[in-house]
DOMAR-233264 format. One record per residue (C-alpha): x, y, z. Coordinates in nm, 2 decimals, decimal comma. Each point is the difference from the previous one (the first is absolute). Example, Ala and Ser with C-alpha at 12.3 -4.5 7.8 and 13.67 -1.06 7.14 Angstrom:
<atoms>
@east=1,23 | north=-0,45 | up=0,78
@east=0,14 | north=0,34 | up=-0,07
</atoms>
This chain:
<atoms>
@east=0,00 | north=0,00 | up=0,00
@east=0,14 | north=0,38 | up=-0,06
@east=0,13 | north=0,15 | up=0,31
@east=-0,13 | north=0,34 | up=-0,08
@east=-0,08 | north=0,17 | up=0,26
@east=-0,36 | north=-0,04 | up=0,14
@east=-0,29 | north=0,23 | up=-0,04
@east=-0,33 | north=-0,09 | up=0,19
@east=-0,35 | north=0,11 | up=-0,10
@east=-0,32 | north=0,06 | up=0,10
@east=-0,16 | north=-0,24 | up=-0,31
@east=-0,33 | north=0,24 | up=0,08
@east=0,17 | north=0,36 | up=0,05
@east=0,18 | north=-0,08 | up=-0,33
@east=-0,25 | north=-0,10 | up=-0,22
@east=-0,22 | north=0,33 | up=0,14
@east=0,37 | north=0,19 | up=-0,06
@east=0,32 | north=-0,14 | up=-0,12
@east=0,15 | north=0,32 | up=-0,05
@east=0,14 | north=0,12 | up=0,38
@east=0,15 | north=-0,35 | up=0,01
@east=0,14 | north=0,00 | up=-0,36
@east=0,18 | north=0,34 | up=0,07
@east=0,13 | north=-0,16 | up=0,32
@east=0,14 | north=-0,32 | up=-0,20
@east=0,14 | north=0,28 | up=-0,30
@east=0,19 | north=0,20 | up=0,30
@east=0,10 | north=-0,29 | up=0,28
@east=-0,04 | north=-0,35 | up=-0,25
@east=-0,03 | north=0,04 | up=-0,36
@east=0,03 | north=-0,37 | up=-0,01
@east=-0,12 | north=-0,20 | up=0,26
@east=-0,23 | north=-0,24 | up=0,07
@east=-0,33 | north=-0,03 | up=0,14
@east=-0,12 | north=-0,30 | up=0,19
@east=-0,38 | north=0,08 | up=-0,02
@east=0,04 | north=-0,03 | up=-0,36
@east=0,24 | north=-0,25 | up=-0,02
@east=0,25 | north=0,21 | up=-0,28
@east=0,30 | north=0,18 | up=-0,03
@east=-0,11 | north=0,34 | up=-0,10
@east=0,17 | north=0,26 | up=-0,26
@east=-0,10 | north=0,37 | up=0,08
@east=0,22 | north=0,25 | up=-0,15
@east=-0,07 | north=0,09 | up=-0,41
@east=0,32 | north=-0,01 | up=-0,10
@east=0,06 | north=-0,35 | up=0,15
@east=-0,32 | north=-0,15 | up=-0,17
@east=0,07 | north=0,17 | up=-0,34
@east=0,32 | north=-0,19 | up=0,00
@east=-0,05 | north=-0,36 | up=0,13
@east=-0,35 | north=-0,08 | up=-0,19
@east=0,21 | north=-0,06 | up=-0,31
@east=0,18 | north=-0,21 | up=0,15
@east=-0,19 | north=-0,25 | up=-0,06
@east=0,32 | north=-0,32 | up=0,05
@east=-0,07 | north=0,12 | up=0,40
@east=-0,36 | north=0,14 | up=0,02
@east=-0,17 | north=-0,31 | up=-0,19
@east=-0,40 | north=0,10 | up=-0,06
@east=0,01 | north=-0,37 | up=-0,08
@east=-0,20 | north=-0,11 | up=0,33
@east=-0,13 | north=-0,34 | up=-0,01
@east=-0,11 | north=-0,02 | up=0,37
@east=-0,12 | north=0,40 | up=-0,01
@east=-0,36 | north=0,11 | up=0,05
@east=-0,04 | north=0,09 | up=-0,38
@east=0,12 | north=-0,32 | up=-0,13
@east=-0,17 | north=-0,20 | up=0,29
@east=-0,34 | north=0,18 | up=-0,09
@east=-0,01 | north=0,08 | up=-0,38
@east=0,25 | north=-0,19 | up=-0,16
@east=0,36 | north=0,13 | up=-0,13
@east=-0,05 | north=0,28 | up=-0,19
@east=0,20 | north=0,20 | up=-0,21
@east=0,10 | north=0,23 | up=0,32
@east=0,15 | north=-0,33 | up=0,14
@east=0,19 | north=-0,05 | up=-0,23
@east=0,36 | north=0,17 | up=-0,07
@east=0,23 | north=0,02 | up=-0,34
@east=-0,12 | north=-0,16 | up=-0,30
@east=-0,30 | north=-0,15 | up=0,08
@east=-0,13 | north=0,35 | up=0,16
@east=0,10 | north=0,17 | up=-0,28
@east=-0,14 | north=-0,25 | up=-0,29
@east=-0,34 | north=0,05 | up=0,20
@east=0,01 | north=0,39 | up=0,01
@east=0,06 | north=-0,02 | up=-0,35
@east=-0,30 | north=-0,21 | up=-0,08
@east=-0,23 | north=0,22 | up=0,20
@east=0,14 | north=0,33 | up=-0,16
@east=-0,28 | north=0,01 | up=-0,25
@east=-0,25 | north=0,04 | up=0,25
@east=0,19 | north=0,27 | up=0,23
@east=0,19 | north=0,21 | up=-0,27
@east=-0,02 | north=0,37 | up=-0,03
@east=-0,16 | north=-0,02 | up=-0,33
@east=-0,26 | north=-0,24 | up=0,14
@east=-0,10 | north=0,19 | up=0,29
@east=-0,02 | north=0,31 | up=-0,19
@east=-0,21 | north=-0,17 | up=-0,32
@east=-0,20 | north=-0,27 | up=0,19
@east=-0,01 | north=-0,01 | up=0,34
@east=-0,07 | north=0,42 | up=0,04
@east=-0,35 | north=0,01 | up=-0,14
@east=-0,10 | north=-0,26 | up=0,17
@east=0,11 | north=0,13 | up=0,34
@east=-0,17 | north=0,32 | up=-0,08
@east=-0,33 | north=-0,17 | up=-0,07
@east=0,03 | north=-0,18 | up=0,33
@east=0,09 | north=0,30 | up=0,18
@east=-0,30 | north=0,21 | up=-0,17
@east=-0,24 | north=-0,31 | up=0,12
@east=0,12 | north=0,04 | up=0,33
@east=-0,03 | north=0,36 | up=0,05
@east=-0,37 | north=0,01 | up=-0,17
@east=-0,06 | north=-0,25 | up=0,25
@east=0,11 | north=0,27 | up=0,33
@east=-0,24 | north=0,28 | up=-0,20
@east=-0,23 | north=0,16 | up=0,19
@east=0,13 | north=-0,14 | up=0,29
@east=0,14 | north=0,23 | up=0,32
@east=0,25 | north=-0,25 | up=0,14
@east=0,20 | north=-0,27 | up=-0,06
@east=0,32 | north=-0,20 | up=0,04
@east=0,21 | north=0,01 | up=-0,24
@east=0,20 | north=-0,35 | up=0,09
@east=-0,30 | north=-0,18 | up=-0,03
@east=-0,23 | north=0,18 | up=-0,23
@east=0,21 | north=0,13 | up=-0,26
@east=0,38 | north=-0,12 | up=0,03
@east=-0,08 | north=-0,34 | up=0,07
@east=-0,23 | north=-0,03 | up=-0,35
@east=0,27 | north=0,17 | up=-0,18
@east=0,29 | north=-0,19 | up=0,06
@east=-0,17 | north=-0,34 | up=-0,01
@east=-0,19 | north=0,07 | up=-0,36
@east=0,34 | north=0,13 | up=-0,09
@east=0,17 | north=-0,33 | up=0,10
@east=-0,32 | north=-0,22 | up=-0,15
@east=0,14 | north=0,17 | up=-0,36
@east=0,34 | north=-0,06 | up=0,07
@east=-0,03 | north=-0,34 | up=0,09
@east=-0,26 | north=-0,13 | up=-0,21
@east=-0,21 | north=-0,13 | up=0,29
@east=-0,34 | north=0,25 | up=-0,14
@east=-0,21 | north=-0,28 | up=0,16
@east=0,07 | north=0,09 | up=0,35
@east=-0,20 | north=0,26 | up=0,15
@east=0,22 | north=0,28 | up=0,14
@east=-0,11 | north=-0,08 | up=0,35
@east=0,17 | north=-0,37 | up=0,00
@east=0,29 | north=0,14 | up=-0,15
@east=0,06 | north=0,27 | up=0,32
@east=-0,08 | north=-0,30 | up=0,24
@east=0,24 | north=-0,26 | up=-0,22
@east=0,24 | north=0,27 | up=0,01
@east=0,04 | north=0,06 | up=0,34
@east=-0,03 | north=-0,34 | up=0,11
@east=0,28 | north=-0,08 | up=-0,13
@east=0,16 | north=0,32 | up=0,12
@east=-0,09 | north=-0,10 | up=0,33
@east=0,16 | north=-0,35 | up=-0,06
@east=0,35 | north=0,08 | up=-0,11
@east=0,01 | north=0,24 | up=0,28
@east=-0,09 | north=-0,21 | up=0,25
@east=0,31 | north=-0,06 | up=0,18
@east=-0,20 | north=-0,10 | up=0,30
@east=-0,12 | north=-0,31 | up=-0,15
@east=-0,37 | north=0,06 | up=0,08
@east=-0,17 | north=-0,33 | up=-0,12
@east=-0,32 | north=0,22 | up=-0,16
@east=0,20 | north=0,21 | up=-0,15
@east=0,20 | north=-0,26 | up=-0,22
@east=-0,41 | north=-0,17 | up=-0,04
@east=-0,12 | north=0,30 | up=-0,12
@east=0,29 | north=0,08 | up=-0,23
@east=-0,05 | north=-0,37 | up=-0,10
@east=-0,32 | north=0,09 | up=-0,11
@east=0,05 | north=0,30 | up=-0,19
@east=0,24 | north=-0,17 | up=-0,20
@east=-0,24 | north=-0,34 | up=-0,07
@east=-0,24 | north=0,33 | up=-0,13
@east=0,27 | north=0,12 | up=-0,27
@east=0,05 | north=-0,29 | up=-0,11
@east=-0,38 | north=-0,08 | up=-0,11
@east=0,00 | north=0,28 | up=-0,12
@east=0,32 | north=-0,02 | up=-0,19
@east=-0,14 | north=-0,37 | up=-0,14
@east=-0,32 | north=0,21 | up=-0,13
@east=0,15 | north=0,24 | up=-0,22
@east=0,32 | north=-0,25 | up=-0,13
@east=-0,25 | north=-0,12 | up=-0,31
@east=-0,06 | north=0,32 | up=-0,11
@east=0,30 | north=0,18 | up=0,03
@east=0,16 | north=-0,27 | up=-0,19
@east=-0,24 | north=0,00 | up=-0,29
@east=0,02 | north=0,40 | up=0,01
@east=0,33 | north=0,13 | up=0,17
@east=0,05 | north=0,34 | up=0,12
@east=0,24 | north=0,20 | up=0,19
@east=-0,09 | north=-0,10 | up=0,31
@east=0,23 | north=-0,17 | up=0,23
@east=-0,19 | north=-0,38 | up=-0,03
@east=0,01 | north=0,04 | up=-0,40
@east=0,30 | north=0,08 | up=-0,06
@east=0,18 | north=-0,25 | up=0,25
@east=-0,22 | north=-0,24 | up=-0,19
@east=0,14 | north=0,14 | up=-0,34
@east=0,36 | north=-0,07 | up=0,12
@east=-0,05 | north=-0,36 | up=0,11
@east=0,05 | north=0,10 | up=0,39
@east=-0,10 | north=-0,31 | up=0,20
@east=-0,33 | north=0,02 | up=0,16
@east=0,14 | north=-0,03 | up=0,35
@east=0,22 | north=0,31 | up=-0,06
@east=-0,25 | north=0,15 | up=-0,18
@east=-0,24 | north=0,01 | up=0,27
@east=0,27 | north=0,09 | up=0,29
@east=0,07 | north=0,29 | up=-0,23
@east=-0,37 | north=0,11 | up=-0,04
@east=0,00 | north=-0,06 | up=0,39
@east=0,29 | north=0,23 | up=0,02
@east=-0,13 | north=0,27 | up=-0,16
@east=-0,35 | north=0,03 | up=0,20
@east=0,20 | north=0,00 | up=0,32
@east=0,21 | north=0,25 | up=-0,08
@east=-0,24 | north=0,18 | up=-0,25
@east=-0,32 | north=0,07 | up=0,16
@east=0,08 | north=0,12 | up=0,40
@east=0,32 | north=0,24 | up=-0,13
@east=-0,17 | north=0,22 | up=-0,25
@east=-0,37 | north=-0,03 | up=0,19
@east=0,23 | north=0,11 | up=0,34
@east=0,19 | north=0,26 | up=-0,24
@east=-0,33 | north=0,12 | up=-0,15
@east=-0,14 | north=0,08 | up=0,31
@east=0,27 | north=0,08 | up=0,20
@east=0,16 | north=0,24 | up=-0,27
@east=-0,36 | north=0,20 | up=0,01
@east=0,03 | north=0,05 | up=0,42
@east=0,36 | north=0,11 | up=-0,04
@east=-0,15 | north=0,29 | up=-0,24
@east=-0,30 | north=0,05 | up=0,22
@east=0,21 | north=0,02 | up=0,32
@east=0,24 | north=0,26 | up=-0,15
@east=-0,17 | north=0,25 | up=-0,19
@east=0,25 | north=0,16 | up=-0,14
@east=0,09 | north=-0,28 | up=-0,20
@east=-0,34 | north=-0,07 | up=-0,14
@east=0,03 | north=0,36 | up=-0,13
@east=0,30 | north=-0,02 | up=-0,12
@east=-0,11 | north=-0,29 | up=-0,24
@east=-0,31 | north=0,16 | up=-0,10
@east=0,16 | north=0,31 | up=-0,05
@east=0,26 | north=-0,21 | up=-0,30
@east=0,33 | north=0,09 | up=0,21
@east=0,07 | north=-0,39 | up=0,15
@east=-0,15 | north=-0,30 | up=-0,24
@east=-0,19 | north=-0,28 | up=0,14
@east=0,29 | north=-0,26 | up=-0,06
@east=0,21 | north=0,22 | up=0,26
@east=-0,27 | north=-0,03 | up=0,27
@east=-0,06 | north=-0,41 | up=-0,06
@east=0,38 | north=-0,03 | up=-0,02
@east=0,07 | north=0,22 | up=0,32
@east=-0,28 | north=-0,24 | up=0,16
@east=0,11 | north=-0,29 | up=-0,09
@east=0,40 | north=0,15 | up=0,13
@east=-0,21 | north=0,12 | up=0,32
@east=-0,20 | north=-0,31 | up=0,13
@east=0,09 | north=-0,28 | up=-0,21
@east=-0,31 | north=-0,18 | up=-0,11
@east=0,31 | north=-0,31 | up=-0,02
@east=0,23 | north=0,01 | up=0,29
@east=0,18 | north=-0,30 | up=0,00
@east=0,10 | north=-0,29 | up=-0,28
@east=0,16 | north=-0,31 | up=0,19
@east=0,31 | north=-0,17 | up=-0,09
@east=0,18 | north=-0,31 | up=0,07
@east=0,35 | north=-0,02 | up=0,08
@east=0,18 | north=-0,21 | up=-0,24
@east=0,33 | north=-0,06 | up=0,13
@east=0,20 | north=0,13 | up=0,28
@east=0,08 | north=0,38 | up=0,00
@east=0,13 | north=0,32 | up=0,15
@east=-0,17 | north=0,28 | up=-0,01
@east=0,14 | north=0,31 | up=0,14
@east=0,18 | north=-0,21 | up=0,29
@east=-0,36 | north=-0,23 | up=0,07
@east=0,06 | north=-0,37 | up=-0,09
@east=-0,32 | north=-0,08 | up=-0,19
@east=-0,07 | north=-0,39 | up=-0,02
@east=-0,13 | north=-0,27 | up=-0,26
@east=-0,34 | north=-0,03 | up=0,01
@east=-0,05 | north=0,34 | up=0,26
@east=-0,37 | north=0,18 | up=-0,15
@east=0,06 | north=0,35 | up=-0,07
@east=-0,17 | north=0,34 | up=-0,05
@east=0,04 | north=0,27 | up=-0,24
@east=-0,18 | north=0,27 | up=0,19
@east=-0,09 | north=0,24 | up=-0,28
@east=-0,22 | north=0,21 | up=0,17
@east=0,32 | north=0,08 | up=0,25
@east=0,21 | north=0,07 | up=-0,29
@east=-0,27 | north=0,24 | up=-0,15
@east=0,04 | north=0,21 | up=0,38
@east=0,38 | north=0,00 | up=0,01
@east=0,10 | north=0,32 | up=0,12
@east=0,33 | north=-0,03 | up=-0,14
@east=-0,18 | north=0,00 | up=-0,37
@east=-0,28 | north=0,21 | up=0,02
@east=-0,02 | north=0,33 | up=0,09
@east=-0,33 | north=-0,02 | up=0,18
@east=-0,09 | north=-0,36 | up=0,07
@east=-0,30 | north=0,05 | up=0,22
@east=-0,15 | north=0,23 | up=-0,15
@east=-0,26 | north=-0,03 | up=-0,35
@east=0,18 | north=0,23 | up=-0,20
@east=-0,06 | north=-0,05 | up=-0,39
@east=0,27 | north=0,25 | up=-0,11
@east=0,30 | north=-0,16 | up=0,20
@east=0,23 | north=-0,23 | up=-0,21
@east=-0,08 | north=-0,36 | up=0,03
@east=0,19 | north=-0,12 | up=-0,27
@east=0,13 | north=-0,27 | up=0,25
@east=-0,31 | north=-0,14 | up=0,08
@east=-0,03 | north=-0,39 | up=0,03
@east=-0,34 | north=0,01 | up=-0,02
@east=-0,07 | north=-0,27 | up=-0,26
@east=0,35 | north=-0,16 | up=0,09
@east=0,37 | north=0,07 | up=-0,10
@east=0,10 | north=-0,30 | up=-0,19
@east=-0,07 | north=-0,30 | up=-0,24
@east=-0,31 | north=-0,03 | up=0,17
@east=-0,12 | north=0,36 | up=-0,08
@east=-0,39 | north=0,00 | up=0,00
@east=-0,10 | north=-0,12 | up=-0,31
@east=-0,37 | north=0,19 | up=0,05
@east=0,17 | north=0,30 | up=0,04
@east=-0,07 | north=0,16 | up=-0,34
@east=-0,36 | north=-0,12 | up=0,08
@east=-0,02 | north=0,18 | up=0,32
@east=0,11 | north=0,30 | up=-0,13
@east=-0,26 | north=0,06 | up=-0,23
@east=-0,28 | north=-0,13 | up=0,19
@east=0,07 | north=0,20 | up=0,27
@east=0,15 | north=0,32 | up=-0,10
@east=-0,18 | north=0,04 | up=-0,36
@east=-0,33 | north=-0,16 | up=0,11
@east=-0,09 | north=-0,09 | up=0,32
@east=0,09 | north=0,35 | up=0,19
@east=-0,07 | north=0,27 | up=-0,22
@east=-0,33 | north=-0,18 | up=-0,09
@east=-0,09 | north=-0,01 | up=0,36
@east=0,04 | north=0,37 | up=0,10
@east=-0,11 | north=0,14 | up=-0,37
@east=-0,31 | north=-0,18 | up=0,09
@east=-0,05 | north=0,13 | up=0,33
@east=0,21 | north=0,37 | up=0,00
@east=-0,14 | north=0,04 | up=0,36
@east=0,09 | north=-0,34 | up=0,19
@east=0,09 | north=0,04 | up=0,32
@east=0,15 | north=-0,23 | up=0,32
@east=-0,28 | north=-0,14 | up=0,22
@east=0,19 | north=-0,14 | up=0,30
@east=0,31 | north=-0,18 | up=0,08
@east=0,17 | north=-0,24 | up=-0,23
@east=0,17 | north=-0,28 | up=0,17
@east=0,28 | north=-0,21 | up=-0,18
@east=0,17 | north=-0,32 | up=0,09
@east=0,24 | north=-0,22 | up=-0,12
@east=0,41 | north=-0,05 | up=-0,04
@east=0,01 | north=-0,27 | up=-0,28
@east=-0,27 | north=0,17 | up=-0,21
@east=-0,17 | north=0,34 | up=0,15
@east=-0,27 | north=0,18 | up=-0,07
@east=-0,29 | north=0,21 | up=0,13
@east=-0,29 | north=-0,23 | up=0,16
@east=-0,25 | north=0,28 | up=-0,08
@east=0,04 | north=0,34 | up=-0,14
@east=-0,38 | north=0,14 | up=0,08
@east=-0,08 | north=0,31 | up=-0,23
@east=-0,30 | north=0,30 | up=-0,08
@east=-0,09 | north=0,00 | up=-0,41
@east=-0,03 | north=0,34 | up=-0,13
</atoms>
């Protein structure tokens, strides 16, 4: 086992808020490791940005991790070649030129649907009611899954969240994750004959296309829901209470002197909808003078590195003019978020300035609570439509 230094939590404070006990770690600990959570933690940007491509040490092959245990290997589980021949099969359905030519119209039709559907109305939440829809008729596109309603593709999305976070071992955690997965799959099997007979750029088709086996196709397809429907429904949401909660921002945008890309990618630098990718230590290394061990589980905190004071100018603080050009927020290495280009648009062309054209006058209605470490996000973001 690493003899890093060790760094107990509260499992409940830090989940609530990570960040006092991240900035403690950055300043006393940048690598040490935490009991509660049974990993070797890396805190400090500049530390991450290095070591995740070095993939000979920090394996994302994981055969006894959460991920693999729960959904399969995927293509994030896998490093060199094999990772690589898998992002290039899927690059069809992610590309620039898709998003922009495909997959745009159909977010905005979504998001108009969603927002006709809050008309009239004086209040809502805008996790459940309007970022939630979003995201997951978004991902239903992407993936090809258009036979799932957008509600079982939130509540398959974060069961399996749940699952490959649940370092606890909670026995209904891993059931219900079990049977979020058992869903995917039928639906998955419903759509395969179709797809086949008439491909599209969607993720099932064009693994299909390119002979992928079926396993790996659906651990990829899997892959993508958890990792494509809580982020940009978290960033959605979350993104419009960072511009409600500071004013000044929300006029600046409106006003044409920031763009909406600055404030989703000063979010996604400020809270970290992803803030952590696991690794597994492949063979037997030093790393700044702490002997890390074959087979040692460790964390790439990414939502530490994104509030390094010794990188950013104002860490804590929402600040969409500050330079973030060394954000992590989609990763830092081979295993750079391959929705990324997705996000982006869908978010920051659609999602946002849709929301507040629609309703010039919205307005905070209480508190917003947020939790999580591995994946955070608001709970509830509780608004006035005007």
């Amino acid at each position: 086992m690493s003899d890093a230094p060790v760094y107990d939590i509260d499992p409940k404070r830090f989940w609530t808020d990570p960040y006092p006990d991240l900035a403690r770690m950055r300043a006393e600990a940048p690598i040490c490791y935490v009991p509660q959570l049974g990993a070797t933690l890396i805190t400090r940007r500049d530390d991450i940005f290095a070591n995740e491509k070095v993939v000979e040490v920090f394996s994302s092959d994981q055969p006894e991790g959460l991920m693999t245990v729960l959904m399969g290997q995927n293509m994030m589980r896998k490093d060199g070649d094999a990772h690589m021949h898998e992002r290039r099969v899927i690059f069809p359905t992610v590309s620039p030129k898709t998003v922009k030519t495909v997959w745009k119209a159909q977010f905005e039709d979504a998001t108009a649907r969603a927002l006709d559907r809050l008309a009239g109305r004086d209040r809502a939440d805008l996790v459940k009611e309007f970022a939630m829809e979003v995201s997951a008729e978004a991902l239903k596109s992407i993936t090809g899954l258009t036979n799932m309603d957008w509600r079982e593709m939130d509540r398959v999305s974060q069961g399996m969240i749940d699952g490959c976070a649940n370092y606890a071992g909670d026995p209904a955690v891993t059931a219900n994750c079990n049977d979020c997965t058992a869903s995917i799959d039928r639906h998955i099997s419903a759509r395969m004959d179709a797809l086949q007979a008439d491909p599209d750029l969607s993720l099932i088709a064009v693994q299909m296309q390119a002979g992928i086996d079926e396993a790996q196709m659906r651990a990829n397809v899997k892959l993508a829901i958890s990792g494509g429907q809580n982020e940009p429904r978290d960033a959605i949401a979350g993104a419009a209470w960072a511009l409600l909660s500071h004013p000044e921002w929300l006029q600046a945008v409106r006003a044409g002197d920031i763009t909406w890309l600055q404030v989703f990618e000063e979010y996604a630098r400020w809270i970290s909808p992803i803030g952590m990718s696991p690794r597994r230590i492949a063979k037997a290394h030093d790393l700044n003078g702490i002997r890390l061990d074959p087979g040692d589980r460790l964390f790439f905190m990414f939502g530490s590195g994104n509030r390094d004071e010794t990188v950013f100018a104002r860490p804590d603080i929402f600040d969409p003019t500050q330079d973030i050009a060394a954000a992590i927020s989609f990763g830092a290495g081979p295993h750079f978020c391959a929705g990324a280009w997705a996000s982006r648009c869908l978010i920051a062309e659609v999602a946002l300035p849709m929301l507040f054209g629609r309703f010039p006058g919205i307005a905070l209605a209480g508190e917003a609570p947020f939790g999580g470490w591995a994946f955070r996000g608001p709970l509830s973001v509780p608004v006035r439509l005007r």
